[in-house]
N, C-alpha and C positions, 0 to 999 in steps of 0.2 A: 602405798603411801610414799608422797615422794619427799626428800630430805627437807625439803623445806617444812611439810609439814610433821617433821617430825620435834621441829625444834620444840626445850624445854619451856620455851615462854607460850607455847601455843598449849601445850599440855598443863599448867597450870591451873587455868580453872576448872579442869577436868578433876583434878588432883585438891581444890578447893573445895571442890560442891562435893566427892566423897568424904570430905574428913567431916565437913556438916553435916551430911546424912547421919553420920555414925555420934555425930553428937546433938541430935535433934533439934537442930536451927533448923530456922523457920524467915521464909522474907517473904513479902508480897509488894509485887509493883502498885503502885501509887500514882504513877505517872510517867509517860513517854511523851515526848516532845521534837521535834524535829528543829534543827538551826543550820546557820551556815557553815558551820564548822564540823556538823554532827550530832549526836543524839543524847537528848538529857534522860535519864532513868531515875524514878523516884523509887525509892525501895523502905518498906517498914522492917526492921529486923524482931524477930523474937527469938528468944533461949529459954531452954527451960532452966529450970529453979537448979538443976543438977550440974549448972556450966559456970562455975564459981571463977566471978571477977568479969563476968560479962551482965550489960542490960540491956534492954530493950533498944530499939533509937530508931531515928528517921535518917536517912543519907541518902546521898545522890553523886549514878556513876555517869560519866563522859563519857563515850564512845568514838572518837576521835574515827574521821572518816578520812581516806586518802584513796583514791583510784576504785573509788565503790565498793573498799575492801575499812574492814575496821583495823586501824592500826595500833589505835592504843585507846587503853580503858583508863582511865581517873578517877579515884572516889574522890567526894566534896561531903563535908559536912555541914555547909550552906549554901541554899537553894539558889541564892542571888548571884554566888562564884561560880557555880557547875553552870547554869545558866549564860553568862558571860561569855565560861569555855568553850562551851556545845554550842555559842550564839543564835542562842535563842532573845527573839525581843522581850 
């Protein structure tokens, strides 16, 4: 592994989707999309009934592309903004 990729911002969603597992979230893609900027992801979110203070919802992340590599990720929680960012038509 080299230092670069050890950085704590790359490890992060590594360290997101375990704390989900262990509290039984649930998402399903709904939509990928390709634009000039990057890629739109449509995502359903589910919890169970035991994740107090969270709901259901629809969102959508950016994937911001730079040199064929993803630089940065964006949630939106409107289709028409994340769409814009990821410039999609």
């Amino acid at each position: 592994m080299t230092r670069r990729d050890a950085s704590p911002a790359r490890d992060r969603p590594r360290r997101s989707a375990a704390r989900a597992r262990r509290l039984r979230y649930n998402a399903d893609i709904t939509e990928v999309a390709a634009g000039s900027r990057g890629l739109l992801c449509g995502l359903a979110e589910r919890w169970p009934a035991s994740a107090t203070g969270r709901q259901d919802r629809e969102l959508f992340h950016v994937y911001l592309v730079r040199d064929g590599r993803i630089a940065e990720i964006e949630p939106y929680d409107d289709r028409a903004a994340a769409a814009r960012a990821a410039g999609v038509a």
